[in-house]
N, C-alpha and C positions, 0 to 999 in steps of 0.2 A: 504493500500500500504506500510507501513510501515515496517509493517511483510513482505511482498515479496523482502523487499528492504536486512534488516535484513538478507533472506534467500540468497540473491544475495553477499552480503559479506561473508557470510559464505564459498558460494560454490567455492568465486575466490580463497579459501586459497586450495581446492581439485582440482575443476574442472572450468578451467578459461570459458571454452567453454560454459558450463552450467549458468556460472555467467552471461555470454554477453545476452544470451536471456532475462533472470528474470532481467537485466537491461533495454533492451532495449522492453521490453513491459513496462513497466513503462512508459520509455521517450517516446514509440512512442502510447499510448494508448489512446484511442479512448475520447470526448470528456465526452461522458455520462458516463465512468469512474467517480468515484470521487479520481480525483488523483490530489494531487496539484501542484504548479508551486515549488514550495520548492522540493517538491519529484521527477519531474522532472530535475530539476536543480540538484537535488543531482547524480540521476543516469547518468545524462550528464556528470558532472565532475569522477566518480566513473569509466564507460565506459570508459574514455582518459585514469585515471590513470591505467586499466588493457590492453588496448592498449600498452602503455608505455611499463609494464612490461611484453606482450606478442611478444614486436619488431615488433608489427605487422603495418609499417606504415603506408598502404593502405588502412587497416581498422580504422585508424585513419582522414586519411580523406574524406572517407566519411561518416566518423559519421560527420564532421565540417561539409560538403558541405549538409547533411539531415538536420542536425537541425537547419538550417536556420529558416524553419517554424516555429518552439519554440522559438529562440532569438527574432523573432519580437513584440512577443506576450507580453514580458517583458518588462521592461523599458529600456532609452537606455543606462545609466551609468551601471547597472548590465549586461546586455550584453555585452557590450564595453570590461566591464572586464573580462566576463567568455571565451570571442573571443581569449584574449591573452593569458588565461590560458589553451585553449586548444591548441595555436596555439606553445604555448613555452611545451605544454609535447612531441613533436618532439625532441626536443633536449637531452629525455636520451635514441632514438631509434639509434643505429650506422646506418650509412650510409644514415639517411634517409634527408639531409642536402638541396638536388635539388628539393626533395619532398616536404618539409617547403617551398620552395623558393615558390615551382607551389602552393599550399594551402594558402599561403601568399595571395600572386596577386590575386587568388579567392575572397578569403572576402576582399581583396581593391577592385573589380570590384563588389563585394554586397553592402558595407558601400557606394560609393559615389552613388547607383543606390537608395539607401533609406535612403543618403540625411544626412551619419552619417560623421559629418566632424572631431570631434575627433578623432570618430575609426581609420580614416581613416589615421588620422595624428599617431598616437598611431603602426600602422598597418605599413605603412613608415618607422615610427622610425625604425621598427623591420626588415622589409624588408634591409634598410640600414645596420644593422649589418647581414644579413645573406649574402650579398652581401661583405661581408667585409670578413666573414670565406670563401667563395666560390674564395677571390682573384678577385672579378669582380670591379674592385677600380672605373673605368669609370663612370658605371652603379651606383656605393653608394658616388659616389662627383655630380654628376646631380642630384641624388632625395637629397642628404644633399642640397644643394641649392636653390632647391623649395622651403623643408621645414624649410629651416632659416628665406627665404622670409616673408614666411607665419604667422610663430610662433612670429616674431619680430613686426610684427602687430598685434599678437593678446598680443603680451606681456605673452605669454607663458612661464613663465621664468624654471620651472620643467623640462618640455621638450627641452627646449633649452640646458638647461647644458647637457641632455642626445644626444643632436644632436651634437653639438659641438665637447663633449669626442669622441662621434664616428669619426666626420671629424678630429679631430686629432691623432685617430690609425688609419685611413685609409693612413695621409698623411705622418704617420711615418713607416707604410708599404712599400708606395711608397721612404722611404728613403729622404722625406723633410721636415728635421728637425723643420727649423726657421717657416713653415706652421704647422708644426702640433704643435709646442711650441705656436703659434698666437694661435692656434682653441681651446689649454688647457686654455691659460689667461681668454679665451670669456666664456669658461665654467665654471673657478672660478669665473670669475665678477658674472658672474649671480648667480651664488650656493651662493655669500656672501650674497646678498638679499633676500634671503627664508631660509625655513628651507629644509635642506636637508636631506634623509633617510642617517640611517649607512651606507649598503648596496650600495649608488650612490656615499657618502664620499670614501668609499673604494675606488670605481673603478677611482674617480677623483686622489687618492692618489698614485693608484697601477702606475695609467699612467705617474703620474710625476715622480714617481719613475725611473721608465723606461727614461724618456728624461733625465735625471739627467744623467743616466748610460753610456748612448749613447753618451754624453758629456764628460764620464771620471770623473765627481765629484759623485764618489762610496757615499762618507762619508753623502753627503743630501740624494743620493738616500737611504740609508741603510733605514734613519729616516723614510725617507716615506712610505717603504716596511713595519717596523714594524706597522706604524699607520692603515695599512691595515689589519696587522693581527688581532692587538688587535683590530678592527673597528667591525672589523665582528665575530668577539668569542660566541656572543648571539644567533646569526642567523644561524651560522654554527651546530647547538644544534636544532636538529628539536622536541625536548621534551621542548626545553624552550619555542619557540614562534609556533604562528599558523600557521607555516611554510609548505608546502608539502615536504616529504622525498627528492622528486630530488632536490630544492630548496636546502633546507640543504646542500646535497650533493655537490651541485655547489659552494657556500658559502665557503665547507670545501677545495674543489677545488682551491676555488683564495687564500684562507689561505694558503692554501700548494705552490702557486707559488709563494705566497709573501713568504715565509719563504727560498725558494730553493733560489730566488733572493738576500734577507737578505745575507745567506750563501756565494753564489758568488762575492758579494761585501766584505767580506774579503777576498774571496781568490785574487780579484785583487787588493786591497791596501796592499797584502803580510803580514797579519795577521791569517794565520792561525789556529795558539793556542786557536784565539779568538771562533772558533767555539762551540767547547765542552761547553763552558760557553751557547751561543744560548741559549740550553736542557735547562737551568736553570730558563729561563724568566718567566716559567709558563706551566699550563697542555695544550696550545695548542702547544708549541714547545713540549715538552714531547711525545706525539701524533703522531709526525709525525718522531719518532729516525727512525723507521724502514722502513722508504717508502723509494722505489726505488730511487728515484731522491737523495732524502735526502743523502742514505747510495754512490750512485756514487758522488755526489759533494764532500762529507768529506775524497773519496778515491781518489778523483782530489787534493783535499787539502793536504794531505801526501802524495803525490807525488810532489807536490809546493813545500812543507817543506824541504824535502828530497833533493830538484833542480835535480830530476831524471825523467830523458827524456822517459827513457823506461817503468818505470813506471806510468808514465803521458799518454803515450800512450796506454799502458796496461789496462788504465782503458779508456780511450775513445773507444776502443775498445769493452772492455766487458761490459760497459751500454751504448750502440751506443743509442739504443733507448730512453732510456733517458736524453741523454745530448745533440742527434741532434733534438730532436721534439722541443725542446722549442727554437726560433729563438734569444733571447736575452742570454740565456747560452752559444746556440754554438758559434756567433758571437764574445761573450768575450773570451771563452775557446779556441776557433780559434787565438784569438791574442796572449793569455798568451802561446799559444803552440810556437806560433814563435820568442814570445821573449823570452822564456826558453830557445829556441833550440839554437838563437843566443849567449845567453849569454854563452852554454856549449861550443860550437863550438870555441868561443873567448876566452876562458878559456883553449882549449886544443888546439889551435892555439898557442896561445901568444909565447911558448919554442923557436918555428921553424922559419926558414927561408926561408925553402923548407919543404915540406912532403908530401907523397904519400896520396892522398884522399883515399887508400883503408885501412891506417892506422887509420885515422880520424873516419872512418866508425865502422871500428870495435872495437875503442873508446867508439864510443860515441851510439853504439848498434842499429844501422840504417841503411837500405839499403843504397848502392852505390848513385844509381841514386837521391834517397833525397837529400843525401848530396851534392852531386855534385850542384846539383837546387838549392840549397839554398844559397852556397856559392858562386853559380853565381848571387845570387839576392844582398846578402849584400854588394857584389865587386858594382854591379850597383849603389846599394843604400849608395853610400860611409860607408857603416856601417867599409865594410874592404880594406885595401889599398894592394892590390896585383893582380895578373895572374890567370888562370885555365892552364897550359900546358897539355892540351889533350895527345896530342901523350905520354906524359909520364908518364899521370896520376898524376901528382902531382900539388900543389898549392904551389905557389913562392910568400910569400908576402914580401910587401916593407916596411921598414923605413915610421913611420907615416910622411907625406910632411909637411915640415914649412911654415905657414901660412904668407903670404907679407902682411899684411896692408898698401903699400904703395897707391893700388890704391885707395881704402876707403879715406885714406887720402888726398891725392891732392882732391879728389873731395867735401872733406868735406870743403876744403883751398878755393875753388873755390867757393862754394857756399855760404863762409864767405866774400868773396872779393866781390861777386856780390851785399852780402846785405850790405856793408862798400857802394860800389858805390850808391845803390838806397838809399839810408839815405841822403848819400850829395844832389845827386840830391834832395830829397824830401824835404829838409830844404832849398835849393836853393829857388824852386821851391816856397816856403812860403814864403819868405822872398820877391823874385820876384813879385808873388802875390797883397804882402803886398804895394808893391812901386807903384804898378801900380793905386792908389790914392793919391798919392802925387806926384809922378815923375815931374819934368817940363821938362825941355830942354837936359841938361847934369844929371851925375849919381851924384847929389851932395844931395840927399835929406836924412835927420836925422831921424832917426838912421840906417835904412834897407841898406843905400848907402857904409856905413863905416865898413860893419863886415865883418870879412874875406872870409868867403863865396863868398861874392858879389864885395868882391876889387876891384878894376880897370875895374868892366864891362865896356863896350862903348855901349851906345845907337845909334842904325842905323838909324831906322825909329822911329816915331810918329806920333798917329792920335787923333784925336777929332771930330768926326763926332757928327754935334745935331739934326739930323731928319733925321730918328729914331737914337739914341742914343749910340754911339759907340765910344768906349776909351779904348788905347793900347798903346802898344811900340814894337818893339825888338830888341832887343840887343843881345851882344856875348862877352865872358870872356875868353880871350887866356889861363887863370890859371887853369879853374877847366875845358875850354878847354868845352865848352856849346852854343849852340845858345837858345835862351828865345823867345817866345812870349806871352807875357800876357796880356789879355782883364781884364778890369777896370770893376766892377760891376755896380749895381743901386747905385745910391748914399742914399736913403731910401729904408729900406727894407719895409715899409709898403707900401710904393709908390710903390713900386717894384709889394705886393699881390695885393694890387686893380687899378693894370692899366693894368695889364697882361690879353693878350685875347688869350684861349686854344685850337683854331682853326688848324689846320692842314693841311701843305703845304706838296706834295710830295717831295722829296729829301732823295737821290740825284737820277739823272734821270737812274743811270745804274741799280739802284737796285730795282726791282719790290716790291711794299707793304710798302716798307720804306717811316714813314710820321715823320714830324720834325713840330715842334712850330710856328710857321707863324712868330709872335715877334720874338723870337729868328733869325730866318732867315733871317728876312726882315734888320734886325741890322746885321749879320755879312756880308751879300749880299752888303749893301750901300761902307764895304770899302774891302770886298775880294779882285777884282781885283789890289790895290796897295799892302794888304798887303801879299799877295802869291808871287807876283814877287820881292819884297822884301824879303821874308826867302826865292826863288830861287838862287838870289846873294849870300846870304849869303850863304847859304848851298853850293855852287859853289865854293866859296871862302874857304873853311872851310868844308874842305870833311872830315874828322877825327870827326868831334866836334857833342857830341851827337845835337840830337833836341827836347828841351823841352817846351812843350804848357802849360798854366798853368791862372785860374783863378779865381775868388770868385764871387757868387753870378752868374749875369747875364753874369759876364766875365768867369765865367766856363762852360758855353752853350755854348757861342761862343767859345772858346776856343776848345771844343768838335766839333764842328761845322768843322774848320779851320782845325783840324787833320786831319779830315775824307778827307777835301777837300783836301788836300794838298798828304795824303798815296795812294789815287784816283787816284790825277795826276801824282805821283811819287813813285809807289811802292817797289821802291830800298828804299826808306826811313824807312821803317819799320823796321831794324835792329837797325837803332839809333833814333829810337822818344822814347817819352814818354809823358804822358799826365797826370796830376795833378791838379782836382779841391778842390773845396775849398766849402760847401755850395752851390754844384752848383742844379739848380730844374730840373725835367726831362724834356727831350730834345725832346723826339719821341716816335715812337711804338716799339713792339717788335721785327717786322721785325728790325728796325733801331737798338736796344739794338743787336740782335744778331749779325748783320752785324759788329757793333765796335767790337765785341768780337772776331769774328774771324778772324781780320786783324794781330791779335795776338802779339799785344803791350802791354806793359805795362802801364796801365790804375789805374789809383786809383782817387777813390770819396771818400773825406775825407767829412766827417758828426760829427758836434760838438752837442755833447747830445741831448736836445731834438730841433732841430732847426727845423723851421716849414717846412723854403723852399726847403729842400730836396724831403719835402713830395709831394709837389705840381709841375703842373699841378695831378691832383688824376688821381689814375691806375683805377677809373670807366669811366674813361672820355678816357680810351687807351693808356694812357701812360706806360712807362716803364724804368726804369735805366738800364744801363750796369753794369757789375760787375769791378773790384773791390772794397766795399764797406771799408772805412776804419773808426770805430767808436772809438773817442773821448769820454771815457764814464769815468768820474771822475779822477783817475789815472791810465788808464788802456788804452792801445791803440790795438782795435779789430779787424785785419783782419779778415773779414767774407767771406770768401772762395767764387766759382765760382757760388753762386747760386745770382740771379738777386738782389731780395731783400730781404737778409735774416733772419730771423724772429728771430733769435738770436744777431742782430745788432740794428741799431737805428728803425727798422722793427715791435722791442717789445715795443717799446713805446705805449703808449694808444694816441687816438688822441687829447684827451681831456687836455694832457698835453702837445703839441705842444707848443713851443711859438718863438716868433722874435727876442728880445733879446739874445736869444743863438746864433742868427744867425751873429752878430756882436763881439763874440766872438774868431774868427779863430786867430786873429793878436795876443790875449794874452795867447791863448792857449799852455801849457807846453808840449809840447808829442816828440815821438820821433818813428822815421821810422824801427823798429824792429820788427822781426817774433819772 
């Protein structure tokens, strides 16, 4: 068979037709032949490649869909692989793209019927990119997601970066970016743990290239275009490795995009001159002086140099075909055309005050109508400050307008007053706090009673409730013009952790799902009724004077508690409350957390380093904090924005360094109420 085989190559270099038979008696010949599975195999592969070279698609598959019977009879890694090598000599037959798709799904509906779960997966991969050239993006993000599933359990890590790379050209197709930039990270993480082919290094490099560009950062993309090319210099050489011609060919193929893209990336950082040098890098820029693409981008590039419109267009014109097939040149070359066009326009603008658009036109060597359109885009796009006067044809621009900063400013004045306000308040509100364990009768207590802040407060009411356990005041300061309520804490914080029971009362009754601390409640429930009718006088008395709630430890629950009840019965009040804990522990669930948040007060939980009690009741148990979380962390004071509890606050703590002593730390602490 050897000889016949021999005679079969001979004849495809004469007579292709004569070749396919003295191949395909080989492949399909009879058992009692002695023909081997090598000789077979050879003329299986032999048959694709004169397919290929006869365009003939249809005879391509069904030579796949006949030699099923042969692949079985072999092992299944040498099949697996002769399946893809037949299935990829599709790809140098033009037009034959819907054809591979139908051929594809064939041998995926053979591979799972005999149980070949590689192939199958192998088979996919490929189907996914043919679904990707076809534009079918729906159809290749459903089977990418199978096959992530799948591959991620088997710890596929090979084919993973090659599923990946594909989900993210399919997702940069679709034009989303930040997803197809996530699906390139997932396919370097995985590429960094293997070894990767050249040939897959490329196309990881070619693609970030591409996202680079898409981004505007030319100068990384550049890097990565060349690693592309010099990546694959070996392989694009079908004499150096044991490559098949089309292979080669394909190789020389993405060398040649990566080099047209190299190229485009000076022409958009306005480095032109840099081109010529390119040629210099070596015999595979050399290689490509004369290709089409090559010779239209260096004629885009002297027309850049030039800043000539007409010759800019001159040559989009005369290599349409090569500068609109490839979707990342024309998308750039589309931009650099409009802001050429703007910059001449503006250039030959600038003299006038008035002028005839049909003067501009013949300027600037561009029909009417363009011009016209454009300068009504840039008038839009405040690019230019002027008119179109139709009726007269001409363009009236105006005096560039002087910029007022005045509003900018007041708002900026305002937003510095608002935070001058909540500073006082939040140092009031500590120091309040702070008194509310010492306080007796009158404001006379050392030192919290004597600092300016707290001058002349008058205390209205006080309580002492001992079963369950509840300690307050409030007062009201004509000077900083405040009403106070502050709830007294545990007087041990260890007493505090081991007597606390984390059971859950509903409250309050208008709001469905909202559950609160039984403790907590059952303490602020014994003196609610005196102490709400109490901040009602006051507030009555004292319609101007903010309302501020404020407490540490066990007093910051209640304190929380007492807001709620009080903005419930009095919703006009939410313009001037405010609520400030201190070490306070979670209150409720998340129903409850959300419900405070949207009453839309200003709320702040101040948290001193690692203090335990904040942590507790634990969020496995259903709790949850409201936001805003404010952290105490060395010298540094962290507002942690609207997220519940945020992992970049006292959140990052480990649990294991939790301790109770920080939690008696609030009164010495140095900080200060600033964003």
């Amino acid at each position: 068979m050897a000889s016949q085989l021999a005679q079969a190559y001979e004849a495809a270099k004469q007579s292709p037709q004569q070749a396919v038979e003295l191949y395909n008696s080989v492949l399909f010949a009879d058992k009692a032949d002695s023909v081997t599975m090598s000789d077979r195999e050879t003329a299986l592969l032999a048959l694709a490649a004169l397919y290929e070279q006869m365009q003939d698609a249809s005879a391509l598959t069904t030579l796949i869909n006949s030699s099923q019977q042969f692949l079985v009879t072999i092992s299944k890694a040498k099949s697996s692989k002769l399946i893809r090598t037949l299935v990829d000599r599709f790809n140098g037959i033009s037009g034959a793209l819907q054809v591979q798709i139908s051929t594809c799904k064939g041998m995926l509906d053979w591979a799972k019927t005999e149980n070949r779960e590689y192939l199958r997966q192998a088979l996919e991969t490929r189907l996914v990119s043919l679904y990707l050239d076809s534009h079918l993006y729906t159809d290749a993000l459903a089977l990418i997601s199978q096959l992530l599933s799948e591959l991620k359990k088997l710890d596929d890590r090979m084919q993973l970066v090659e599923v990946h790379l594909l989900e993210s050209r399919v997702y940069m197709a679709l034009k989303n970016l930040p997803k197809s930039r996530a699906a390139l990270t997932s396919a370097r993480t995985a590429a960094n743990s293997i070894y990767t082919p050249p040939p897959l290094q490329a196309q990881l490099d070619l693609q970030s290239g591409t996202l680079h560009s898409d981004e505007g950062d030319f100068k990384t993309a550049y890097s990565y275009f060349f690693e592309t090319m010099e990546g694959l210099n070996v392989y694009a050489n079908s004499k150096s490795v044991s490559e098949s011609a089309s292979a080669a060919a394909s190789y020389e193929q993405q060398q040649l995009q990566a080099f047209a893209y190299m190229i485009l990336c000076k022409i958009m950082t306005q480095q032109p001159d840099d081109i010529t040098s390119l040629f210099a890098t070596g015999k595979t820029a050399a290689k490509f002086r004369d290709r089409q693409t090559v010779v239209a981008l260096q004629t885009v590039a002297k027309a850049q140099k030039q800043r000539s419109l007409a010759d800019f267009e001159k040559a989009l014109n005369e290599f349409r075909n090569e500068l609109q097939s490839d979707e990342l040149i024309r998308t750039h070359l589309s931009a650099l055309y409009d802001t050429l066009m703007e910059q001449n326009l503006l250039r030959l603008i600038e003299p006038y005050s008035r002028v005839e658009i049909t003067h501009i036109a013949k300027l600037i060597g561009l029909p009417i109508g363009v011009v016209e359109n454009k300068l009504s885009q840039m008038i839009l796009d405040k690019v230019l400050c002027g008119i179109l006067d139709q009726g007269n044809g001409c363009l009236v621009v105006f005096p560039e307008p002087r910029h007022d900063s005045t509003y900018e400013t007041t708002l900026d004045t305002i937003k510095s007053l608002s935070n001058v306000v909540e500073s006082l308040y939040a140092k009031a509100a500590t120091l309040y706090s702070r008194a509310s364990y010492i306080l007796k009768d009158k404001w006379d207590c050392v030192p919290n009673c004597q600092i300016p802040e707290t001058a002349g407060t008058v205390v209205d009411y006080k309580w002492h409730h001992m079963s369950p356990t509840s300690v307050g005041y409030i007062a009201h300061n004509d000077y900083t013009r405040i009403i106070v309520v502050a709830f007294r804490g545990s007087a041990d914080a260890n007493d505090w952790v081991q007597d606390s029971e984390f059971s859950f009362d509903p409250w309050p009754a208008h709001v469905p799902g909202s559950m609160v601390h039984h403790g907590f409640l059952s303490a602020y429930r014994a003196v609610a009724p005196n102490v709400t009718s109490a901040i009602s006088r006051l507030v009555a008395q004292h319609p101007t004077y903010k309302l501020v709630f404020t407490g540490h430890s066990l007093g910051g629950a209640e304190s929380a508690l007492c807001a709620v009840d009080m903005l419930s019965r009095y919703p006009q009040l939410k313009q001037r409350t405010y609520i400030y804990t201190y070490g306070m522990p979670r209150v409720g669930n998340d129903v409850w957390a959300n419900m405070v948040e949207k009453m839309s007060v200003p709320a702040y939980r101040v948290v001193y380093e690692s203090d335990l009690v904040p942590h507790i009741p634990f969020e496995w148990l259903g709790y949850m904090h409201f936001s805003q979380e404010v952290w105490i962390h060395g010298n540094r004071t962290v507002f942690c924005g609207k997220d519940h509890e945020s992992q970049q606050c006292s959140g990052s703590v480990a649990i294991g360094d939790y301790n109770i002593p920080d939690h008696s730390q609030y009164s010495l602490a140095n900080w200060r109420f600033t964003r």
